[in-house]
C-alpha positions as CSV (number, residue, x, y, z in Angstrom):
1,X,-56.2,19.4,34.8
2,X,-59.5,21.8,33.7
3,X,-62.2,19.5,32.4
4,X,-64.1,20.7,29.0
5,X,-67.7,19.7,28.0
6,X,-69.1,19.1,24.6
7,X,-72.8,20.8,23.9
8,X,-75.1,19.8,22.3
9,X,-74.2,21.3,19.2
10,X,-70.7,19.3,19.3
11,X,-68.9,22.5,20.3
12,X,-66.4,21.9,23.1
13,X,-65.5,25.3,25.3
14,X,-61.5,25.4,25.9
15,X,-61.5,25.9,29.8
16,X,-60.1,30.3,30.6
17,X,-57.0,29.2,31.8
18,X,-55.6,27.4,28.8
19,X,-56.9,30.1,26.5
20,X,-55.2,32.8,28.5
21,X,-51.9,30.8,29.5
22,X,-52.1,30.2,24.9
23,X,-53.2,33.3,24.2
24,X,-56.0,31.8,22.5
25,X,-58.6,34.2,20.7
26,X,-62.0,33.9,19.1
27,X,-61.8,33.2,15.7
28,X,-58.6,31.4,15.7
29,X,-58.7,27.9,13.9
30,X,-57.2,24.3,14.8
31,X,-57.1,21.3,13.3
32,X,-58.3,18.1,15.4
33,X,-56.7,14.9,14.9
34,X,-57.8,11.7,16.5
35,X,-55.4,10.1,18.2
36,X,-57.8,6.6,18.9
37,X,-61.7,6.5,20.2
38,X,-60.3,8.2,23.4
39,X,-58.5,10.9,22.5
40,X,-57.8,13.8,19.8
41,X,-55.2,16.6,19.7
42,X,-55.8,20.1,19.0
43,X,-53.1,21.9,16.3
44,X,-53.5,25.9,16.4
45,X,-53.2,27.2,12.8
46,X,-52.8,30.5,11.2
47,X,-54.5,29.6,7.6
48,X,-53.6,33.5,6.2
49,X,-49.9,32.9,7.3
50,X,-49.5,29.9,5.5
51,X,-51.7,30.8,2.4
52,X,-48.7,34.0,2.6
53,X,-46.1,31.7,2.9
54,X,-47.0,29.8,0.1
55,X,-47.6,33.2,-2.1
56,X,-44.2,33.7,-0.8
57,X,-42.9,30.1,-2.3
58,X,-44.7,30.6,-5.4
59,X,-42.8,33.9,-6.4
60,X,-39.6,32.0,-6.6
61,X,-41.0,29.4,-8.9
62,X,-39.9,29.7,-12.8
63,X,-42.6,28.7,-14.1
64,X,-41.3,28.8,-18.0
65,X,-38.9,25.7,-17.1
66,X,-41.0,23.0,-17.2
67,X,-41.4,24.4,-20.4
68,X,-38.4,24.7,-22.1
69,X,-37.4,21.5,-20.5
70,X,-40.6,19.6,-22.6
71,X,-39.9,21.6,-25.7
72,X,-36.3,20.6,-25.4
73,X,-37.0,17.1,-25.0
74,X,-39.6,17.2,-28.0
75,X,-36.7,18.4,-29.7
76,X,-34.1,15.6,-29.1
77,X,-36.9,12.8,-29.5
78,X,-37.8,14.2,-32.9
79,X,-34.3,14.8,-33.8
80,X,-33.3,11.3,-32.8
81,X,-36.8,10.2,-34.7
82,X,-35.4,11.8,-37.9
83,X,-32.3,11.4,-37.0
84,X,-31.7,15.1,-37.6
85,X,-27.8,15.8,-36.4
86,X,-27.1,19.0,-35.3
C-alpha cells in the first residue's frame, strides 16, 4: 500500500501508481469526507458534468405549472369564499 505525505501547505501528493492505475489528471476535483479522526475518503467528481446534467434536468421542467396550479387554487378558495358556483 503507497504511503502519501501532507506538506506543509496541507496538500497531500496521491502516490504515481494510483493516479495512473485511476487515470487521475491535474486539475480534476474530489470531494473529502471524513470518515472519524483517522480516516477520510476521497470522491472523484466531474463538477461541468453534473452542472450539464442538471441544465439537462432543468429543460424538462414546466415551469408555468406551479403557476397555474396557484392561480387555480386562488380561484377555488375565492370561489368557495364567495361562494361563486360555476
Amino acid at each position: 500500500m503507497p504511503l502519501a505525505k501532507i506538506d506543509e501547505k496541507g496538500r497531500i501528493l496521491l502516490p504515481k501508481e494510483i493516479r495512473d492505475r485511476m487515470n487521475i489528471k491535474p486539475g480534476e476535483e474530489f470531494l473529502v469526507a471524513d470518515v472519524d479522526e483517522n480516516a477520510v475518503i476521497l470522491k472523484r467528481i466531474d463538477v461541468r458534468k453534473m452542472l450539464e446534467n442538471l441544465i439537462e434536468k432543468a429543460k424538462s421542467i414546466d415551469l408555468e405549472k406551479p403557476e397555474r396550479e396557484i392561480e387555480e387554487e386562488g380561484n377555488r378558495i375565492a370561489g368557495r369564499k364567495h361562494k361563486i358556483s360555476d
